[in-house]
Every structure is written in C-alpha cells, then in structure tokens.
N, CA, C and O atoms as a CHARMM CRD file, in Angstrom:
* protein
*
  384
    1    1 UNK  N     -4.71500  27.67200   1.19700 PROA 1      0.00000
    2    1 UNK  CA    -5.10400  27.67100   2.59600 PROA 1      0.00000
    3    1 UNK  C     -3.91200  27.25800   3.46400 PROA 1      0.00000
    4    1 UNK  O     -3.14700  26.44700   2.94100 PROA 1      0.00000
    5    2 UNK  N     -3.63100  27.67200   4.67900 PROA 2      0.00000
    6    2 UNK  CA    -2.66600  27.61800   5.44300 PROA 2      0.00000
    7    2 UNK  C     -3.03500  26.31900   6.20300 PROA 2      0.00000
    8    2 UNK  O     -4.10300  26.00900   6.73000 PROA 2      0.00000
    9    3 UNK  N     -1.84800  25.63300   6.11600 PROA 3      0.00000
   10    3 UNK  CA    -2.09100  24.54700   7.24800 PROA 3      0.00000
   11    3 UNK  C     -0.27800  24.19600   8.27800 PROA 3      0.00000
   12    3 UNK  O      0.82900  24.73500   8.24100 PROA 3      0.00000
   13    4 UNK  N     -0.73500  23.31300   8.87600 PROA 4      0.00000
   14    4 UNK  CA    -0.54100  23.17400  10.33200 PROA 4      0.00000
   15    4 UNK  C      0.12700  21.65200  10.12800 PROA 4      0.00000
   16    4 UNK  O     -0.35400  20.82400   9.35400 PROA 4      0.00000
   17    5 UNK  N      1.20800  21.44200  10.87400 PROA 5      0.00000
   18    5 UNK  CA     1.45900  19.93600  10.95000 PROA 5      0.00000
   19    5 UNK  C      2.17300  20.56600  12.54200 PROA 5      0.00000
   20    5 UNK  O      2.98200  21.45300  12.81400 PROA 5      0.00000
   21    6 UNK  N      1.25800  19.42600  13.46400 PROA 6      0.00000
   22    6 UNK  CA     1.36600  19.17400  14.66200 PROA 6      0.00000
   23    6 UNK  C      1.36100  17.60500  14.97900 PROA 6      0.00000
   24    6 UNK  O      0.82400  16.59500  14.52300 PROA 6      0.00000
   25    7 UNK  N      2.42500  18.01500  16.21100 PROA 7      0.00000
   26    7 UNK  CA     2.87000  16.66400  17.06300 PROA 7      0.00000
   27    7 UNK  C      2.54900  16.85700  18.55300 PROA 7      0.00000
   28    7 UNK  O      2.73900  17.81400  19.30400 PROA 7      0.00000
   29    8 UNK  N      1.89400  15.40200  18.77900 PROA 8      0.00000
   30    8 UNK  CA     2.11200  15.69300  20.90400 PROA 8      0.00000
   31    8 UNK  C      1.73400  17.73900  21.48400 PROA 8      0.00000
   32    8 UNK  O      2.15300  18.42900  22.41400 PROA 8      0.00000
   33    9 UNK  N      0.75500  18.00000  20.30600 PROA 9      0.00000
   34    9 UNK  CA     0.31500  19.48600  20.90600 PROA 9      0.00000
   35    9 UNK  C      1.06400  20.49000  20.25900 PROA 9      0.00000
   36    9 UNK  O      0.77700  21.67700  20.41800 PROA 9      0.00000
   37   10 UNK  N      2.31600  19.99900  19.30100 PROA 10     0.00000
   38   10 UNK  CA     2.63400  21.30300  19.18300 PROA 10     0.00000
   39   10 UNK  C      2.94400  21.90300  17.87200 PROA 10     0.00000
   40   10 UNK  O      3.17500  21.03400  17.03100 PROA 10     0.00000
   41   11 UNK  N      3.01500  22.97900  17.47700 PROA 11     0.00000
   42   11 UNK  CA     2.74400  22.98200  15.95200 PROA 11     0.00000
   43   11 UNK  C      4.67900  23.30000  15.80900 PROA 11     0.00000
   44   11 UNK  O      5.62000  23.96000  16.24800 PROA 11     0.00000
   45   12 UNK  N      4.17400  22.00900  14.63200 PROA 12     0.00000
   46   12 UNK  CA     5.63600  21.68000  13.95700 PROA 12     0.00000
   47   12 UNK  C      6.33100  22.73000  12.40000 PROA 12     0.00000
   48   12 UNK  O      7.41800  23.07700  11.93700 PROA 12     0.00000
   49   13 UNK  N      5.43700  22.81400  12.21900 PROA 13     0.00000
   50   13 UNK  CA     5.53800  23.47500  10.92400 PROA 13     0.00000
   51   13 UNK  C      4.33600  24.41500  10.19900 PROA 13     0.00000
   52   13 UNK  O      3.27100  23.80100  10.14000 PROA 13     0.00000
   53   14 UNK  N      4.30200  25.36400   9.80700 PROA 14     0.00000
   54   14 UNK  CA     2.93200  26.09600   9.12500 PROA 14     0.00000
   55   14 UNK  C      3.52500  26.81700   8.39200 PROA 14     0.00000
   56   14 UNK  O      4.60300  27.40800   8.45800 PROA 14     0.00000
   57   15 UNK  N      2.25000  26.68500   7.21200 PROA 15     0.00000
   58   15 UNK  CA     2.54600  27.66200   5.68600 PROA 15     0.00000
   59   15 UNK  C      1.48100  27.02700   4.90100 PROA 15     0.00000
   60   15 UNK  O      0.87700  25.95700   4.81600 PROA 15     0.00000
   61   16 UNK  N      1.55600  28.59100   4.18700 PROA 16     0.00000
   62   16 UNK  CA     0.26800  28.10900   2.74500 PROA 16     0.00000
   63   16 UNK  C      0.95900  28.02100   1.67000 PROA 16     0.00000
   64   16 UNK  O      0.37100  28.48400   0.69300 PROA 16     0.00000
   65   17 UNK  N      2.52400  27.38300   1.36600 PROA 17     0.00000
   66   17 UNK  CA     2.99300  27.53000   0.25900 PROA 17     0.00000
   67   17 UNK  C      3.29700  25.66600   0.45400 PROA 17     0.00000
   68   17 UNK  O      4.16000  25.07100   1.10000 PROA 17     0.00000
   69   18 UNK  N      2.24900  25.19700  -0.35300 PROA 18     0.00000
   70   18 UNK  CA     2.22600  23.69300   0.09100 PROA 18     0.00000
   71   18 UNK  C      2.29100  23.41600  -1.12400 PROA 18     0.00000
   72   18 UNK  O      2.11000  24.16000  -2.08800 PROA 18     0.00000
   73   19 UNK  N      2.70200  21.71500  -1.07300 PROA 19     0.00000
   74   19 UNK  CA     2.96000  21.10300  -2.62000 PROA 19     0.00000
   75   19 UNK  C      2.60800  19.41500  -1.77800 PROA 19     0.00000
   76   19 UNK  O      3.23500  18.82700  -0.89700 PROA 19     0.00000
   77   20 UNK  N      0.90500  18.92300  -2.78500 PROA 20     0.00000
   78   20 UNK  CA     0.56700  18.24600  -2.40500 PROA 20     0.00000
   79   20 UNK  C      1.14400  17.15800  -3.62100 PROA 20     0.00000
   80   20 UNK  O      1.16700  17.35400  -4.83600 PROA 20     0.00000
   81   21 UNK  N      1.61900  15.89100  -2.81800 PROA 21     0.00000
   82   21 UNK  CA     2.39200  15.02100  -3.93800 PROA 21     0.00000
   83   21 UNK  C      1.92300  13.49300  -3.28600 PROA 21     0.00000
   84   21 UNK  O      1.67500  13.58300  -2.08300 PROA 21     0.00000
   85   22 UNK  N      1.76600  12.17900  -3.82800 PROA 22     0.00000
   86   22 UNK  CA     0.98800  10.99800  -3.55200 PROA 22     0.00000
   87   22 UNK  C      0.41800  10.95000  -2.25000 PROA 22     0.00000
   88   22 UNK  O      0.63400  10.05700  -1.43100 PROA 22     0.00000
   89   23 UNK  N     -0.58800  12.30500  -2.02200 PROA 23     0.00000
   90   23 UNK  CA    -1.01300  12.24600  -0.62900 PROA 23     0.00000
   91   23 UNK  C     -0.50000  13.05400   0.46200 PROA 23     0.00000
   92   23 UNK  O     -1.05300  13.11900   1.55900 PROA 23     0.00000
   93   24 UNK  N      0.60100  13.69100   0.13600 PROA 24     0.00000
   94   24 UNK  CA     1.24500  13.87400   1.47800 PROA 24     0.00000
   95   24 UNK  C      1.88300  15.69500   1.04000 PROA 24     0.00000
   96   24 UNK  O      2.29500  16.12800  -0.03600 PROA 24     0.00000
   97   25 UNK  N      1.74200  16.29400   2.20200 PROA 25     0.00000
   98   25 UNK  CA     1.87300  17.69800   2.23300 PROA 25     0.00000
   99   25 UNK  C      3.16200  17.89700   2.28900 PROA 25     0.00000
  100   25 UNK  O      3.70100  17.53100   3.33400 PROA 25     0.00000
  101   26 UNK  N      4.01200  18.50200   1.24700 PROA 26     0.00000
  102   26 UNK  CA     5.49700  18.78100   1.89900 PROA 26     0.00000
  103   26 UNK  C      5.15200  20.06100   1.88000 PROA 26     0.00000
  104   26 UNK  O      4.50800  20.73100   1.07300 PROA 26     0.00000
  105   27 UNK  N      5.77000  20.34900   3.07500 PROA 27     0.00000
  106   27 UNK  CA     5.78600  22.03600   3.72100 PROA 27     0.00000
  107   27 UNK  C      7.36600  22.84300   2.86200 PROA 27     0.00000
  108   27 UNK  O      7.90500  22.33400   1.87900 PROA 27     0.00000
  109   28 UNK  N      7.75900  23.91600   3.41700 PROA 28     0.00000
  110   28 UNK  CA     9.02700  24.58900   2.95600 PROA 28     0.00000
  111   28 UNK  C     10.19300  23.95700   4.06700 PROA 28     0.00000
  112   28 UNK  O      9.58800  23.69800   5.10700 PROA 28     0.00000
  113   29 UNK  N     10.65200  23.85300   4.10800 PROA 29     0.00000
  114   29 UNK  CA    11.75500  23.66600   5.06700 PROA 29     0.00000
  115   29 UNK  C     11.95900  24.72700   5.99600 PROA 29     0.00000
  116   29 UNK  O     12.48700  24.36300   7.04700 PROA 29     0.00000
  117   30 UNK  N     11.76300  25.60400   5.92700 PROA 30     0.00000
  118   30 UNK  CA    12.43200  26.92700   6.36200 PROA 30     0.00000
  119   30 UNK  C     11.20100  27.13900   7.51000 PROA 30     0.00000
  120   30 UNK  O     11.23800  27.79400   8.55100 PROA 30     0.00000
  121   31 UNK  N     10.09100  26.33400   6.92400 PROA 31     0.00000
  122   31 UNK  CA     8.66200  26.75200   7.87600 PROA 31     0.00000
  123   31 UNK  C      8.73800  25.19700   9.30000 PROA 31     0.00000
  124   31 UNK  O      7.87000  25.08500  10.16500 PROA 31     0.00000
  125   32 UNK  N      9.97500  24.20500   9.17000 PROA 32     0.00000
  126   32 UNK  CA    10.06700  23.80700  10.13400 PROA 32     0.00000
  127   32 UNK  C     10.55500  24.29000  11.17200 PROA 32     0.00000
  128   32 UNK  O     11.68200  24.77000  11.05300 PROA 32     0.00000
  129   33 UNK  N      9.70600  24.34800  12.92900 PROA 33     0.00000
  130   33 UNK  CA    10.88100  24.91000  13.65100 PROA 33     0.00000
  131   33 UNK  C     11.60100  23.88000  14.23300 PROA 33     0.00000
  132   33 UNK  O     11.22000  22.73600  14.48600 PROA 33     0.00000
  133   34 UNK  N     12.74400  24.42800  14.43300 PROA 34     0.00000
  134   34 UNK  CA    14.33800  23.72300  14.04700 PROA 34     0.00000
  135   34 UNK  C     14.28300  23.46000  15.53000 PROA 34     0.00000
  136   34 UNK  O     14.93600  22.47100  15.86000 PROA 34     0.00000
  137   35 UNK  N     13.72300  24.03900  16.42100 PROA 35     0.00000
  138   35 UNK  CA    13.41600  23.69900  17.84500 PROA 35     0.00000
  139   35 UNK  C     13.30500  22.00900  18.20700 PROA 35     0.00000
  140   35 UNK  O     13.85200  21.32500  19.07200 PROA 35     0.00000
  141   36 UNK  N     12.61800  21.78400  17.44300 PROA 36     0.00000
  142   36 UNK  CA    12.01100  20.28500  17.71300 PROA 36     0.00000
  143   36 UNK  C     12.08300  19.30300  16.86600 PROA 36     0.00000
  144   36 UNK  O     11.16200  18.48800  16.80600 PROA 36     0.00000
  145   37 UNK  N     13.42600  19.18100  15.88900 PROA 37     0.00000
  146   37 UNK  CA    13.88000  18.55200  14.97600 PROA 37     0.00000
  147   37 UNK  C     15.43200  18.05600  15.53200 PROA 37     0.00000
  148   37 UNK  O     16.23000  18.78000  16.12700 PROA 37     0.00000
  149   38 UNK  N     15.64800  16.46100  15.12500 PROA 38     0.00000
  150   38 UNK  CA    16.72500  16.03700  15.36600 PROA 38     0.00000
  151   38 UNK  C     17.27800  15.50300  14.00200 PROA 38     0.00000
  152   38 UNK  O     16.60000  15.01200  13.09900 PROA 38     0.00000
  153   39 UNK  N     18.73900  15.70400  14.01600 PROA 39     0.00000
  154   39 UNK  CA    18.84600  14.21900  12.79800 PROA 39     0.00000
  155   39 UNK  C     19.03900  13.26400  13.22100 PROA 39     0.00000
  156   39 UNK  O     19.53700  12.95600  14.30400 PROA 39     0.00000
  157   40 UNK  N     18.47000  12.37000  11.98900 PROA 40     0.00000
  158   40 UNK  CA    18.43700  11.05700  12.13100 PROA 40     0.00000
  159   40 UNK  C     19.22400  10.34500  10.79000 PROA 40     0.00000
  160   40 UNK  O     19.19000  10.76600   9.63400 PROA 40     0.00000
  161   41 UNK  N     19.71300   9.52300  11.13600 PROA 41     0.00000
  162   41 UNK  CA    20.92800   8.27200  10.21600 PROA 41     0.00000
  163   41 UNK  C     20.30500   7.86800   9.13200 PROA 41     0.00000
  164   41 UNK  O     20.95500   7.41400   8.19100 PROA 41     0.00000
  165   42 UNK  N     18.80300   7.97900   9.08800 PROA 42     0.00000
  166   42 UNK  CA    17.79100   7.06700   8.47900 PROA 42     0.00000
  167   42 UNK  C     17.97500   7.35500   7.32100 PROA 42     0.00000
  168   42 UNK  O     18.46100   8.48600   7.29200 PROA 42     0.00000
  169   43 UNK  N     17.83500   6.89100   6.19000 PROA 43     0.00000
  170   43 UNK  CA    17.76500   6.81900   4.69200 PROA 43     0.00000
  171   43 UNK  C     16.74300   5.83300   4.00100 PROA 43     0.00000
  172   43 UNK  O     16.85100   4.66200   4.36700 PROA 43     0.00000
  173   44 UNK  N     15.69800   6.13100   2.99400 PROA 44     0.00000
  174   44 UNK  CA    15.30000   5.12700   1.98700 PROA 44     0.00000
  175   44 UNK  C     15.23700   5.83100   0.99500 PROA 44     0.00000
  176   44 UNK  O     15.21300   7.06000   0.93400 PROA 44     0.00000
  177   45 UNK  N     15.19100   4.57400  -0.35400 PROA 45     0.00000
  178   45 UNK  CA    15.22800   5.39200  -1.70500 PROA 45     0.00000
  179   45 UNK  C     13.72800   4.83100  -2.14800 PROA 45     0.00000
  180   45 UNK  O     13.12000   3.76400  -2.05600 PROA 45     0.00000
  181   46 UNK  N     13.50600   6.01300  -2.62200 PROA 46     0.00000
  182   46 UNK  CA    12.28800   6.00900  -3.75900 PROA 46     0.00000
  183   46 UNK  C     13.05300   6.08500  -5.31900 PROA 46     0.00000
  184   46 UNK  O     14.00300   6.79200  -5.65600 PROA 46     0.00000
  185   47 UNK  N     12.24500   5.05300  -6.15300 PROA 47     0.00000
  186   47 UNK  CA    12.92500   4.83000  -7.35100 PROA 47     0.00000
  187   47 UNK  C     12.35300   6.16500  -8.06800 PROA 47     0.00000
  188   47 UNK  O     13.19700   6.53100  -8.88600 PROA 47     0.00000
  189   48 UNK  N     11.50600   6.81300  -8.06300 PROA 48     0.00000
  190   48 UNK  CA    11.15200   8.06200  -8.84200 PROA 48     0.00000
  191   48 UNK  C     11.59200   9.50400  -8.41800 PROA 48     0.00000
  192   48 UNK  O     11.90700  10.45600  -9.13100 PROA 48     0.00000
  193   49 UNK  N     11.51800   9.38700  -6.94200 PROA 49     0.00000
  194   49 UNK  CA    11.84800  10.81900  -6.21600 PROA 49     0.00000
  195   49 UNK  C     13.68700  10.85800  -6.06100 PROA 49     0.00000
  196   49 UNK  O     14.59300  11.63700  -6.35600 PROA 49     0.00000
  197   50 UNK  N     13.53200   9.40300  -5.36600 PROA 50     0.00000
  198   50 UNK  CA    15.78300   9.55100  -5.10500 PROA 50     0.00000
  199   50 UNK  C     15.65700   8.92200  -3.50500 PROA 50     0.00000
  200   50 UNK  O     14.85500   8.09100  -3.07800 PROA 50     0.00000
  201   51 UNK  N     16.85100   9.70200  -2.73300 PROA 51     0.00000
  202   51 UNK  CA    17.01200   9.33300  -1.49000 PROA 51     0.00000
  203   51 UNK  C     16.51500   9.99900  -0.83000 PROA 51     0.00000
  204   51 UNK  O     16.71300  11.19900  -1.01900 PROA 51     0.00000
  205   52 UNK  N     15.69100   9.61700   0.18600 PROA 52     0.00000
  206   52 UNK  CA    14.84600  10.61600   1.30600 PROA 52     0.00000
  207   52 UNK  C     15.83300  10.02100   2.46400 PROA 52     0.00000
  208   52 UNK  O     16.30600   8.91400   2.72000 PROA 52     0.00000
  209   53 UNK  N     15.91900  11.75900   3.21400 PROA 53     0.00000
  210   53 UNK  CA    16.66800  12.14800   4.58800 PROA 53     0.00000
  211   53 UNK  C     15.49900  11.70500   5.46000 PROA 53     0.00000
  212   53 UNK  O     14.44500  11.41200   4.89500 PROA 53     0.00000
  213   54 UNK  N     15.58700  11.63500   6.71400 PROA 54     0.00000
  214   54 UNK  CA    14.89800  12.52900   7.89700 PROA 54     0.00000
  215   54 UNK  C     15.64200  12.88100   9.14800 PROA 54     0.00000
  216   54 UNK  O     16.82500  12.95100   9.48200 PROA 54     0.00000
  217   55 UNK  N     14.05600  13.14400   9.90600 PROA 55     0.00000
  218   55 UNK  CA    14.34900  13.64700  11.38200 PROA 55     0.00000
  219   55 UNK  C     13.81700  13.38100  11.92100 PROA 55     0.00000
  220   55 UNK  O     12.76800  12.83100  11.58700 PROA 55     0.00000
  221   56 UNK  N     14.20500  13.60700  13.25700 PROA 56     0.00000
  222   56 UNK  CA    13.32400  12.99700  14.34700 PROA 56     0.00000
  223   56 UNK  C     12.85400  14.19800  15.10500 PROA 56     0.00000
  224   56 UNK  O     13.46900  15.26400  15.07900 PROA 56     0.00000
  225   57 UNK  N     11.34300  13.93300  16.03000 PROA 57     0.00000
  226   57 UNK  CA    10.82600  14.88800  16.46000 PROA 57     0.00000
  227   57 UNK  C     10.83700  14.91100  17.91000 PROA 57     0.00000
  228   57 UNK  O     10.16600  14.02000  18.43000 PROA 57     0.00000
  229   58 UNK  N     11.51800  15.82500  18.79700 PROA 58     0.00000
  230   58 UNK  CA    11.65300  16.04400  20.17900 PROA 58     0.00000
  231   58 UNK  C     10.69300  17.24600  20.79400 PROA 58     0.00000
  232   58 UNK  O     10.90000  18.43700  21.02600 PROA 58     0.00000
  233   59 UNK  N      9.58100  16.40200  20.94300 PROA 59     0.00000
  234   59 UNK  CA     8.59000  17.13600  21.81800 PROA 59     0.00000
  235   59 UNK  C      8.44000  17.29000  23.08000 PROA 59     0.00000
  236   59 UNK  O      9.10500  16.30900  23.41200 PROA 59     0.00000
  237   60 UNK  N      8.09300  17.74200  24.07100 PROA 60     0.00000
  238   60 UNK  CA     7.57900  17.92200  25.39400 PROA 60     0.00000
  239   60 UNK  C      8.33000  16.56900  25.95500 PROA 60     0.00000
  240   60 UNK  O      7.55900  15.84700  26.58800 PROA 60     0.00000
  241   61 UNK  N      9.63600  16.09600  25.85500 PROA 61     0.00000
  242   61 UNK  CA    10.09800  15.19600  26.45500 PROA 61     0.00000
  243   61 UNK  C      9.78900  13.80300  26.02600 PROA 61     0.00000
  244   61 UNK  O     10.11400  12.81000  26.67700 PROA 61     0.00000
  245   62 UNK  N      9.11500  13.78500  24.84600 PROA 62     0.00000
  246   62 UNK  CA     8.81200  12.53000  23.69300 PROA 62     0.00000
  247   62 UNK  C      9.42000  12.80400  22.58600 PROA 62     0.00000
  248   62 UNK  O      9.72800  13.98600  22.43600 PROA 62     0.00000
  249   63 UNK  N      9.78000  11.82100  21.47500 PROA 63     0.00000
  250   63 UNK  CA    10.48800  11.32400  20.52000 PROA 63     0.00000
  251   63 UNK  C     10.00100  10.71100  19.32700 PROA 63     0.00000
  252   63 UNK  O     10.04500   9.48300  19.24200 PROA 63     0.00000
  253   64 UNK  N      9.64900  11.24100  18.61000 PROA 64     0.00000
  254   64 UNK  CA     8.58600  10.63500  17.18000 PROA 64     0.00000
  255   64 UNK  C      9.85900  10.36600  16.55500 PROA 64     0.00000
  256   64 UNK  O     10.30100  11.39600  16.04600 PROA 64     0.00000
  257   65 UNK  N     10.80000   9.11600  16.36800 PROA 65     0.00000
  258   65 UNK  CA    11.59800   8.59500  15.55300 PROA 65     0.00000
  259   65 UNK  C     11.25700   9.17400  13.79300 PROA 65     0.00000
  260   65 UNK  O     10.13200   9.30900  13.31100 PROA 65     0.00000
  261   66 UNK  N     12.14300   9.35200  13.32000 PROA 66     0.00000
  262   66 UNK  CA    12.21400   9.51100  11.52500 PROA 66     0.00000
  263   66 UNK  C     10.62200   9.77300  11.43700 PROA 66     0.00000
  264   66 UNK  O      9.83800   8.92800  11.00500 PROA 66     0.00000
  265   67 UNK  N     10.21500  11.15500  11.93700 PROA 67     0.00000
  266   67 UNK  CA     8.69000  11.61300  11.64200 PROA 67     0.00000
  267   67 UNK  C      8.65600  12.54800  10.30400 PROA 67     0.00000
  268   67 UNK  O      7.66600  12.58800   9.57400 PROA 67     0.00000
  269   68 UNK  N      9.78700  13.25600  10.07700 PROA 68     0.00000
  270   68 UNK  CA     9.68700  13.75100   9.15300 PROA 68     0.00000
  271   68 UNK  C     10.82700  13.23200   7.97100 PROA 68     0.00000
  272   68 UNK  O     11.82400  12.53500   8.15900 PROA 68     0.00000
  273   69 UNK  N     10.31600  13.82600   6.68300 PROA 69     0.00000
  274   69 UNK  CA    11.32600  12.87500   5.50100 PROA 69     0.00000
  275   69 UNK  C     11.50100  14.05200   4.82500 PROA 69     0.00000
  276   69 UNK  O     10.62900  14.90000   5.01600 PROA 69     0.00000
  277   70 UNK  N     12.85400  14.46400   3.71000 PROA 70     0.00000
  278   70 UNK  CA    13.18000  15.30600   3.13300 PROA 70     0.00000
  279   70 UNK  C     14.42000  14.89900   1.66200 PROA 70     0.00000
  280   70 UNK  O     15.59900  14.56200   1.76800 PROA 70     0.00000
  281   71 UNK  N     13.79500  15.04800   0.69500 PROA 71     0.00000
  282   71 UNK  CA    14.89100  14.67400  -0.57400 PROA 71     0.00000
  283   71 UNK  C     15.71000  16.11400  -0.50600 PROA 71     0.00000
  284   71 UNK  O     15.25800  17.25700  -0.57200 PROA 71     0.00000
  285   72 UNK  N     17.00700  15.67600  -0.35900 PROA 72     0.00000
  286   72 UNK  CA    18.40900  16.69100  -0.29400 PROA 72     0.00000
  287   72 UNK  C     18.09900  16.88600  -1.62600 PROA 72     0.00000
  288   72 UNK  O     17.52400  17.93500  -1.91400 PROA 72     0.00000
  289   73 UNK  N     18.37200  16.06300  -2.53300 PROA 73     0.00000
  290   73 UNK  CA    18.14700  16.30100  -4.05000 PROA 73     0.00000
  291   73 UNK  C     17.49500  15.31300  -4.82600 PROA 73     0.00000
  292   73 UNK  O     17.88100  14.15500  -4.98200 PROA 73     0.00000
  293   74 UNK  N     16.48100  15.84100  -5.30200 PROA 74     0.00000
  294   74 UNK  CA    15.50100  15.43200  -5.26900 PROA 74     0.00000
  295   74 UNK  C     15.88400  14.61700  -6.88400 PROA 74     0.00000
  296   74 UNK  O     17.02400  14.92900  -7.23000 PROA 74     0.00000
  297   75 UNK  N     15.33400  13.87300  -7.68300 PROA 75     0.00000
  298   75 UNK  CA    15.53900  12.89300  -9.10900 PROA 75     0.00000
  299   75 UNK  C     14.47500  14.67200 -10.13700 PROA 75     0.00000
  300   75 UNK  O     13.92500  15.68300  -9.70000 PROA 75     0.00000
  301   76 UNK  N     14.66100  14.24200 -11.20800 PROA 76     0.00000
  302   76 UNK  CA    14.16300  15.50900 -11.67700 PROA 76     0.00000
  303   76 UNK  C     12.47500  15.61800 -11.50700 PROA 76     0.00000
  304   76 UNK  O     11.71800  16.58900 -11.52700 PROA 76     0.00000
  305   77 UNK  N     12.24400  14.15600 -11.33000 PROA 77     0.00000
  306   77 UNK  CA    10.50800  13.68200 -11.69600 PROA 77     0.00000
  307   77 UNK  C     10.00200  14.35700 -10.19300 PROA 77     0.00000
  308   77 UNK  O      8.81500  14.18200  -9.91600 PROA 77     0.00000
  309   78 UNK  N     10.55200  14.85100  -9.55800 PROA 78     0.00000
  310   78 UNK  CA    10.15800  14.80500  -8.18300 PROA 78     0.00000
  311   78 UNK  C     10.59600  16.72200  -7.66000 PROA 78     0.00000
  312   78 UNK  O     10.41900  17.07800  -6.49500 PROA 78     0.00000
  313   79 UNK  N     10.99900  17.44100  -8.44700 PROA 79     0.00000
  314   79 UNK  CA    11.99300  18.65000  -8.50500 PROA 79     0.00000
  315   79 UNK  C     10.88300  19.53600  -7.87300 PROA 79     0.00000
  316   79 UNK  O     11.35000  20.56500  -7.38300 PROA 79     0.00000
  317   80 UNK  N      9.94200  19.44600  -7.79200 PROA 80     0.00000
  318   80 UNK  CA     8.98000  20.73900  -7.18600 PROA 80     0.00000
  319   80 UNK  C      8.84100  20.21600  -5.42300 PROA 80     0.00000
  320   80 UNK  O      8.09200  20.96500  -4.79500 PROA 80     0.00000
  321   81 UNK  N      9.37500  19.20800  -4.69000 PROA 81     0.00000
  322   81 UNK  CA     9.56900  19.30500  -3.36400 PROA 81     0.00000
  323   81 UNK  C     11.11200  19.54700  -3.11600 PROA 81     0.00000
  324   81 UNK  O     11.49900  19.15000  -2.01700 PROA 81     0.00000
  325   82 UNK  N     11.70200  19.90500  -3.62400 PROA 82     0.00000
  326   82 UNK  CA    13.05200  20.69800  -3.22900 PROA 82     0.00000
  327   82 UNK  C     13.38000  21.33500  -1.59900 PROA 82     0.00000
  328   82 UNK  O     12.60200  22.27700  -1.44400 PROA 82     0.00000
  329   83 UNK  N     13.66300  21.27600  -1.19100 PROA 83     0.00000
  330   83 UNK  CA    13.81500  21.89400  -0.40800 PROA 83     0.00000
  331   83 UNK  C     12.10100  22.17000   1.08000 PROA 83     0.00000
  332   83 UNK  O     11.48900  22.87600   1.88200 PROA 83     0.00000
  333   84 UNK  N     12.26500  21.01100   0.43200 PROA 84     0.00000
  334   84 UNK  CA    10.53700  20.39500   0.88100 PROA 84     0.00000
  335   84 UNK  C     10.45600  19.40500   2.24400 PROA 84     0.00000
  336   84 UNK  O     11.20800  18.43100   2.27100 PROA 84     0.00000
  337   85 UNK  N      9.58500  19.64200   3.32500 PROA 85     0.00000
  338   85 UNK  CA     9.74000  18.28800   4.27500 PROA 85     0.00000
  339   85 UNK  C      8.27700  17.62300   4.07900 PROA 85     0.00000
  340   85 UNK  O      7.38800  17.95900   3.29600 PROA 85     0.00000
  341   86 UNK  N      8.30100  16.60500   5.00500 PROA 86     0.00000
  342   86 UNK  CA     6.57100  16.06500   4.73300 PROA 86     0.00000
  343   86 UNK  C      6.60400  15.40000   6.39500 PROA 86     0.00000
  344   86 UNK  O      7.37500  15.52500   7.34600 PROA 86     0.00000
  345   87 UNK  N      5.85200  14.95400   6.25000 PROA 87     0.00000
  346   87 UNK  CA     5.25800  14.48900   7.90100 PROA 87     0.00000
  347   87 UNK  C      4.73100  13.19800   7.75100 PROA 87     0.00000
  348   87 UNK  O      4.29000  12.98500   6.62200 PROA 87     0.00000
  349   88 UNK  N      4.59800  11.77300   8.98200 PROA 88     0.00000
  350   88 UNK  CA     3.82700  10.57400   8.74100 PROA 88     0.00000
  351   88 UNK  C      4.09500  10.04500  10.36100 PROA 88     0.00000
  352   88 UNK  O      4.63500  10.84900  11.12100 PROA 88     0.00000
  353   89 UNK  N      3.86500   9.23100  10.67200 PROA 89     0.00000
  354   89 UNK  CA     3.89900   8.56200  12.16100 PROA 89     0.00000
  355   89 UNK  C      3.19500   9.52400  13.05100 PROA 89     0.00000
  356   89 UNK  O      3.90800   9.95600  13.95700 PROA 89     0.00000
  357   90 UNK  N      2.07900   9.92800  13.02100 PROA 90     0.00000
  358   90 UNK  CA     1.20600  10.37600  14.02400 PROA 90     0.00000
  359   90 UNK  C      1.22700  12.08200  13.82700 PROA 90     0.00000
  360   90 UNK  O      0.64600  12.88500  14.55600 PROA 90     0.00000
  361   91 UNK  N      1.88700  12.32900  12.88600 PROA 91     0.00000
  362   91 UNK  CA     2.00100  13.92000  13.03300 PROA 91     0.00000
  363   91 UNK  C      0.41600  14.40000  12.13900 PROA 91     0.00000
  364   91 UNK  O      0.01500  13.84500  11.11600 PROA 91     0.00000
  365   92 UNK  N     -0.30500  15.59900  12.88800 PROA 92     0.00000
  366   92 UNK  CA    -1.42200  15.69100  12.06800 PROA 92     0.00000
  367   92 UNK  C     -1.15900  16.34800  11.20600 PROA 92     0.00000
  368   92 UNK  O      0.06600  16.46500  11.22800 PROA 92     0.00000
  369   93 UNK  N     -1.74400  17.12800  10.05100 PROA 93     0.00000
  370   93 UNK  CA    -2.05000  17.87000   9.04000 PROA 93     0.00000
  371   93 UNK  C     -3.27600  18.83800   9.21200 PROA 93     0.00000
  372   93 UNK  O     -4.28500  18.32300   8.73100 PROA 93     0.00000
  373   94 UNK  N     -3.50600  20.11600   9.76600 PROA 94     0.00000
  374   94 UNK  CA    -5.10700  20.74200   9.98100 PROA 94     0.00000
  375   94 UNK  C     -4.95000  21.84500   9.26300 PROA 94     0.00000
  376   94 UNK  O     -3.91100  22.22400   8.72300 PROA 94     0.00000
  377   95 UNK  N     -5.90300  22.31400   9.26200 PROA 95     0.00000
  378   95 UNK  CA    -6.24100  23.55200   8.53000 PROA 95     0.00000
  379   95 UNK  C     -5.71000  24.57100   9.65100 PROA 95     0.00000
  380   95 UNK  O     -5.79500  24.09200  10.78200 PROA 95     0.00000
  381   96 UNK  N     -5.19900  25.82800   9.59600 PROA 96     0.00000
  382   96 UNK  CA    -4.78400  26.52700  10.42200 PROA 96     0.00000
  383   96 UNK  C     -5.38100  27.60200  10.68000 PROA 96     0.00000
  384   96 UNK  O     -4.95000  28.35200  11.55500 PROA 96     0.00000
C-alpha cells in the first residue's frame, strides 16, 4: 500500500516500496522531494544499524530540525534500508 509522509501540509515523500524496521517506515530516497530538505551536521550512532545522517525540513517558511534520518552505509544487520530515509518529530505517516 502506498503511503505518504507529510509535514506542516505537505507531502514529503510517497511510495509503496516501503521497508518497515523497529516501527518506523523508511521510504526510498529518491521518493524524497529534495525541495524541502536541508542538510544538517547532525549525527548519532546506532550500535546495530551504524551512523545515521539527517535533514532538516523547510516548509511553508517553518523548519522541522533533523526530521528526517538516513544510514549512508548502513552495518550489514541493517542492509535492507540502504539508501533508505525515515521520518520522526511531527512528520505523519498516512495511507495515500
């Protein structure tokens, strides 16, 4: 099923090629639009997945700090979100 990750009204990302992992939807990368994505400095490590990137989200003149997270390269235990983003701080998840 196709879904939807929206912010502040606007749809951030959509696709039905999803990979559901401790809860959380990572989309394709390619299905973010690049419109409303910033980088961000931010870094944490997960001891199973590796180092997660993000970005920040520039909407309608608002700013969702490090809303989205992305492993550049991912640890092997973690290899099927590759090239994968995910969403958290207020961004929804709907059915599309």
């Amino acid at each position: 099923m196709k879904k939807q990750a929206i912010w502040n009204g606007q749809v951030i990302a959509e696709s039905n090629d999803l990979v559901r992992l401790e809860g959380n939807y990572y989309f394709p990368a390619n299905s973010l639009k690049q419109e409303f994505i910033k980088e961000s400095t931010t870094h944490t490590v997960c001891p199973w997945k590796g180092t997660a990137s993000y970005y920040s989200l520039e909407v309608n003149g608002q700013t969702n700090a490090d809303a989205v997270w992305y492993y550049p390269s991912p640890k092997d235990a973690a290899k099927e979100i590759t090239d994968r983003v995910a969403f958290w701080r207020g961004v929804e998840i709907k059915d599309a």
